[in-house]
C-alpha positions in Angstrom: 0.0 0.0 0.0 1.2 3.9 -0.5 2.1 5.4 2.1 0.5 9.5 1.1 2.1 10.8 4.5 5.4 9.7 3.3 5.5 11.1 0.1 3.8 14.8 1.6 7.3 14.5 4.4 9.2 13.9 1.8 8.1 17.0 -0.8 8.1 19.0 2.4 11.7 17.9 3.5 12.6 18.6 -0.1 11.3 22.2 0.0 13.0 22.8 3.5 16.5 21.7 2.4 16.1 24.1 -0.9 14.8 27.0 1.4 17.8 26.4 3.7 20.0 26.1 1.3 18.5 29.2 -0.5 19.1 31.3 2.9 22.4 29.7 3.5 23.8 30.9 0.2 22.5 34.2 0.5 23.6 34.8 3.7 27.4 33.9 3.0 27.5 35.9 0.2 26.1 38.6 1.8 28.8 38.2 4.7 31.8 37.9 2.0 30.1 41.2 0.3 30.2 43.0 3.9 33.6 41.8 5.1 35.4 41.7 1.6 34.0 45.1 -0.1 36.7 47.7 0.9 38.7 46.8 -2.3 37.5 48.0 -5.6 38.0 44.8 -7.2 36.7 42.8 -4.9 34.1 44.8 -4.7 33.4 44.3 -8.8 33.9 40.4 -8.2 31.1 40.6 -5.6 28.7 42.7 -7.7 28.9 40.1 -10.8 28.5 37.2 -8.2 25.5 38.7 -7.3 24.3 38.9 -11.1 25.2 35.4 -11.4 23.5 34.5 -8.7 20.1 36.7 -9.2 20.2 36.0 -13.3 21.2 31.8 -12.8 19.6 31.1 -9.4 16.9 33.4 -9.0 15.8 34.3 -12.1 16.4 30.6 -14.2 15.5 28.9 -11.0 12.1 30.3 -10.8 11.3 29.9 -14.7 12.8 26.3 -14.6 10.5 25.9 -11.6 7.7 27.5 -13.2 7.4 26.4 -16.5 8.5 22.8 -15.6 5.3 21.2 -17.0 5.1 23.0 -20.1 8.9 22.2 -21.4 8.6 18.8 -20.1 5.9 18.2 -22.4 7.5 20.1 -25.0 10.9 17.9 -24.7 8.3 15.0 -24.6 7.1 15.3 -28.4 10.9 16.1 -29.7 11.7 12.7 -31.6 14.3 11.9 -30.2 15.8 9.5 -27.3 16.2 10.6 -23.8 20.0 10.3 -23.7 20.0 12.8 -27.1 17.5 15.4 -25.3 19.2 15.2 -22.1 22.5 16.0 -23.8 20.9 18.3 -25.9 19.4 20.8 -23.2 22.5 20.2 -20.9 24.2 22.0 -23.6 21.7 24.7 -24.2 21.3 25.1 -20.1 24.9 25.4 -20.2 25.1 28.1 -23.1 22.8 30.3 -21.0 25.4 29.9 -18.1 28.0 31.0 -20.2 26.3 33.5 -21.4 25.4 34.7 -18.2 29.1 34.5 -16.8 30.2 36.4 -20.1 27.8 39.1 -19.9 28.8 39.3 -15.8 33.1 39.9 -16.9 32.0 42.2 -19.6 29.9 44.3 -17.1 33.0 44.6 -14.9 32.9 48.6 -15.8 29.4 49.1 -15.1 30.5 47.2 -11.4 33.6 50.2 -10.5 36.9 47.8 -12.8 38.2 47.4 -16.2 37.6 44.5 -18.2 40.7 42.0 -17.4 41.2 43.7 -13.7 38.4 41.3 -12.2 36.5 38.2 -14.1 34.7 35.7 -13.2 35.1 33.5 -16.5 38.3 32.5 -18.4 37.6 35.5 -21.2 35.2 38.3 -21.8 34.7 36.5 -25.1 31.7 33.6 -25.2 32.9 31.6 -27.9 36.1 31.5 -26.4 34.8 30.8 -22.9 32.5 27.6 -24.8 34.7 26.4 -27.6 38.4 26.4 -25.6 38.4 26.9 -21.9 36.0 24.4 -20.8 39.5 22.9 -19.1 39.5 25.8 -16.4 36.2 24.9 -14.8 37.6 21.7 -14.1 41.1 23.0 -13.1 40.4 26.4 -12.1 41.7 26.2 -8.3 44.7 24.7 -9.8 45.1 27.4 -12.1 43.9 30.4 -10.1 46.5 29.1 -7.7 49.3 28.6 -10.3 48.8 32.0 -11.7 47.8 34.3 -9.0 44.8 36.3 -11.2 42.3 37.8 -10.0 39.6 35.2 -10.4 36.3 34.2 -8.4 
C-alpha cells in the first residue's frame, strides 16, 4: 500500500532543504560582500557574483521551476531519445550559463573595474569561454593558484 504521508514529508523535507540552502547561500554571500568590499576589485567580483546569482539562481531557477510542466511536455514530443534530449538541453542550459558569466566579466565597468582587472570567467569572449576553456572549470583552483589572477 502507499504510504500518502510519506511522500507529503518527503516533498516538504525537499522544500525545506532548498529553502535552507536558498538562505544559507544568501547569507554567505552577503557576509563575504560585507567583510570583503573595501577593495575596488573585490568589490566588482562581488557585484557580478550577485548577477550570477540573481540571473542563474533566481531568475532561471524560478522559470525552470515554473514552466516545468510545459517544457517537459515540450521535450516529450521532440523525436528523439532521452540520452539525445538530455545532452541536448545540458548544452543549451549550459550556453545560457555562459552566457550569463560572459555578460557578468564584460559588465565589470558598469561594477567600478576594467575589463581584465576582475573576471569571473576564463575570457570576456563567449565563444572563447564555450569552444576552448571548458579545461578551467575543471582546473580552475589549480590554475587560479598557479597564476595568482584575479579570479572568483
Amino acid at each position: 500500500m502507499y504510504n500518502y504521508r510519506h511522500q507529503k514529508f518527503s516533498i516538504m523535507a525537499k522544500r525545506s532543504f532548498i529553502k535552507i540552502l536558498a538562505i544559507w547561500s544568501f547569507l554567505s554571500t552577503a557576509a563575504v560582500t560585507v567583510f570583503a568590499s573595501q577593495d575596488r576589485i573585490v568589490s566588482a567580483g562581488l557585484k557580478m557574483a550577485w548577477g550570477l546569482i540573481v540571473l542563474w539562481v533566481g531568475a532561471g531557477g524560478y522559470i525552470m521551476h515554473r514552466f516545468r510542466d510545459s517544457i517537459k511536455n515540450f521535450v516529450q514530443r521532440i523525436p528523439l531519445g532521452w540520452k539525445k534530449k538530455f545532452v541536448l538541453f545540458a548544452t543549451l542550459l549550459f550556453l545560457i550559463k555562459e552566457a550569463i558569466i560572459t555578460t557578468m566579466t564584460n559588465l565589470a565597468p558598469v561594477f567600478g573595474a576594467s575589463i581584465g582587472e576582475v573576471y569571473i570567467t576564463v575570457s570576456a569572449n563567449f565563444l572563447d569561454v564555450v569552444f576552448f576553456s571548458q579545461c578551467d572549470n575543471v582546473c580552475r583552483p589549480i590554475c587560479v593558484l598557479g597564476t595568482g589572477s584575479t579570479t572568483l
